[in-house]
C-alpha angles and dihedrals in degrees: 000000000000095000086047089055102044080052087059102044091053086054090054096045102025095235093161086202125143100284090194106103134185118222129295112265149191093231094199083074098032113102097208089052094052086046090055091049106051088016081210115176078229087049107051090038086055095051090050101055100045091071084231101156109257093212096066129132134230100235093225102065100350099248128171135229083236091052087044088058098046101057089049097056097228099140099179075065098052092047094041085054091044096044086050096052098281101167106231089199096053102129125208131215097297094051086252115141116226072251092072096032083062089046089044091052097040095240092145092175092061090037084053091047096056095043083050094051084059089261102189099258094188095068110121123209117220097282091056092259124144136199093261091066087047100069090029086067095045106047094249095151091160094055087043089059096053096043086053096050084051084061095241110175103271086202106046117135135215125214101282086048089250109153124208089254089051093050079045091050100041090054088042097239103172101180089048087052094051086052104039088048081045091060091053102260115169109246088198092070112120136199122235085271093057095247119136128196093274094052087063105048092042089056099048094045105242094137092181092061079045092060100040089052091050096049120096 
């Protein structure tokens, strides 16, 4: 019943995330969620060998061991659940891959190690927002620039037609500006209300993320 219903919610919002799903559990007993917390050689050896599935997810905010990883920046986690069958597409509640709670929590390593495990960067939450705006909004230019040389969509919008330059924009992040410009981002691009990037930065006063918007 649970795995029929995120389906359907994915049809509803459009998240494009993985819609296979391991069973709903309590993660305090699970092995694989103790292993993405402390990310302990013991503990993930420990997870491995019980058989427990490795997909599930934590029944309050389904979670994965995988998301559970991610935001806690324990990468030798990330790549022992990956290497074990961790789904990097696996979405939670809010149809967000363990890709944009990196991303979310500012853990870049983990976010590195997912784009570089091939981690789906086209997924959309249920606001329309990818991966790629959320380290826009954030200032991961590091994570920008794998995800760009993964050739994410650089224009890719989410429901309220925000692009990745225009979340950049609207938290003045001014690195993620110059990246995200450098990658070849359109800079025309408006929202549903009409506003560009430019519009945003102008209005909220970072004249540095006006400029570099401005420059050829």
């Amino acid at each position: 019943m649970a795995g029929g219903l995120l389906i359907l919610l994915c049809a509803l919002v459009g998240c494009h995330g993985s819609t296979a799903t391991g069973p709903t559990v309590k993660s305090a007993s699970d092995p694989w969620f103790l292993a993405a917390t402390t990310g302990a050689p013991a503990d993930l050896d420990a997870a491995i060998k019980s058989g427990a599935n490795v997909n599930a997810h934590e029944s309050r905010d389904r979670n994965t061991p995988l998301h559970v990883a991610a935001m806690a920046g324990n990468v030798n986690a990330v790549k022992a659940i990956l290497a074990n069958g961790g789904d990097p597409n696996a979405v939670d509640e809010d149809g967000r891959t363990a890709l944009m709670m990196a991303l979310y929590r500012g853990q870049s390593a983990a976010a590195i190690a997912l784009i570089d495990a091939n981690a789906n960067l086209e997924v959309q939450d249920r606001s329309g927002k990818t991966a790629l705006m959320f380290a826009a909004q954030s200032g991961q230019i590091d994570a920008i620039r794998s995800m760009v040389n993964h050739k994410v969509n650089i224009d890719a919008v989410s429901h309220s037609n925000a692009t990745a330059l225009i979340y950049a924009a609207d938290r003045g992040q001014l690195g993620s500006v110059q990246a995200l410009k450098a990658a070849g981002a359109n800079a025309a691009l408006r929202d549903k209300k009409g506003r560009s990037a430019l519009d945003f930065a102008v209005a909220k006063n970072y004249p540095q993320v006006a400029q570099a918007l401005q420059a050829p």
